[in-house]
Each structure stands twice: as C-alpha cells, then as structure tokens.
C-alpha positions in Angstrom: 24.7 -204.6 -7.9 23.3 -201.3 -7.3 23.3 -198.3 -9.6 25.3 -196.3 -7.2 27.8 -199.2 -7.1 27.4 -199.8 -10.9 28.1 -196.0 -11.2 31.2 -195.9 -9.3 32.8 -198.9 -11.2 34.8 -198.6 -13.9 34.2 -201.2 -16.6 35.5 -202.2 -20.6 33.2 -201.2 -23.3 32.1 -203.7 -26.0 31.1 -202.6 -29.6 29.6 -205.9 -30.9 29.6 -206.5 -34.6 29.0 -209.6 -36.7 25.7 -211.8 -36.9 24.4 -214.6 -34.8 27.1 -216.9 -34.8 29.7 -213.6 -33.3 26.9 -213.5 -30.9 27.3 -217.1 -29.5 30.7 -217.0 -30.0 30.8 -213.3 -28.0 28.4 -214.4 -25.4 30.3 -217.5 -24.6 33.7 -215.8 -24.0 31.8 -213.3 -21.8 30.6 -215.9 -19.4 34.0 -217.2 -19.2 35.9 -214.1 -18.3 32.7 -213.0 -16.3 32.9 -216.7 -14.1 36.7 -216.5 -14.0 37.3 -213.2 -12.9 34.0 -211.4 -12.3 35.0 -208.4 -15.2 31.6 -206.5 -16.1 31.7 -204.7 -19.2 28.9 -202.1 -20.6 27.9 -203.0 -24.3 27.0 -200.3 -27.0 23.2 -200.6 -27.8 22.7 -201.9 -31.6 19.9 -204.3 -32.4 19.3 -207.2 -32.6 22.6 -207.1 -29.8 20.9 -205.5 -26.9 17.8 -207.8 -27.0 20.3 -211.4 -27.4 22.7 -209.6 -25.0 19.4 -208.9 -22.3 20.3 -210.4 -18.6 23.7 -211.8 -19.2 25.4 -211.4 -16.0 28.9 -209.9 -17.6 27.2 -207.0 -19.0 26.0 -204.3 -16.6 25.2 -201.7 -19.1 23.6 -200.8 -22.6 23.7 -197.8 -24.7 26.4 -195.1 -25.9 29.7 -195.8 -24.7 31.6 -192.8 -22.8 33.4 -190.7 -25.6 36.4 -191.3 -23.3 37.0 -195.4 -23.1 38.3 -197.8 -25.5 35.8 -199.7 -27.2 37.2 -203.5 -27.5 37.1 -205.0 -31.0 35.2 -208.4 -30.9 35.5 -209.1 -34.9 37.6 -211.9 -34.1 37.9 -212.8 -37.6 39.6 -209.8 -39.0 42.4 -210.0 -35.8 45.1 -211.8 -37.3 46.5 -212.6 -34.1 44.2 -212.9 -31.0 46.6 -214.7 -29.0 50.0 -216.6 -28.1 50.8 -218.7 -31.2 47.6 -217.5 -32.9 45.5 -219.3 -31.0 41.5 -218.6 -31.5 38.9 -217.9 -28.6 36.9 -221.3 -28.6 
C-alpha cells in the first residue's frame, strides 16, 4: 500500500500495554482480524512494542495516535467482559 493510499485510509488506533505474553497474545488476534477481514490499524510507538510489532502486515503505522480517534484498549485482562458469555480472545 502506498502512502498516499495509507494516508487517505482511515484505520483503529492500538495503545498496546502489558509484557511479552500481551504481545503474543495481541499479535495473534491481529493476524486474525487482519486475514479475516483485511482491518489495518496504526499502533502508538512505546518500546519494546514498535520493534516486536516491526512488519506485521495489520499494522500500517507507528507513532502518536491522532488526538481525535479512539484508542482500543488491549489489556484484556482488566475487561471483565470481552465478549458474548464472557468468552476470552484465544
């Protein structure tokens, strides 16, 4: 994808948290939505995240998200509900 097209595309924003095993866990659920329904999201740089996250073909962006988007909460484990009948991703 171009940066024109990249650009012109609006996409979710990610604020990662957590350590390695969020990570995994994160980068796994990403590949899933990304083969499933082709969803690119932009990730907010903090290290070591940007470096793990490097090339993964759902993210299309790193650094400050827009002050005007939602930033999705992947801290699964403080969600007390993530799903029907509180079902868990993976």
């Amino acid at each position: 994808m171009s940066q024109d097209t990249r650009a012109a595309v609006q996409y979710e924003w990610i604020d990662p948290v957590g350590g390695l095993g969020d990570s995994v866990l994160l980068a796994s659920v990403l590949q899933d939505v990304w083969r499933g329904t082709g969803r690119l999201f932009g990730m907010c740089a903090r290290q070591p995240y940007s470096s793990f996250f490097n090339g993964h073909p759902a993210l299309v962006q790193f650094g400050p998200a827009p002050p005007e988007v939602r930033l999705i909460n992947v801290d699964y484990s403080s969600i007390e509900s993530v799903g029907p009948e509180n079902s868990r991703p993976f």
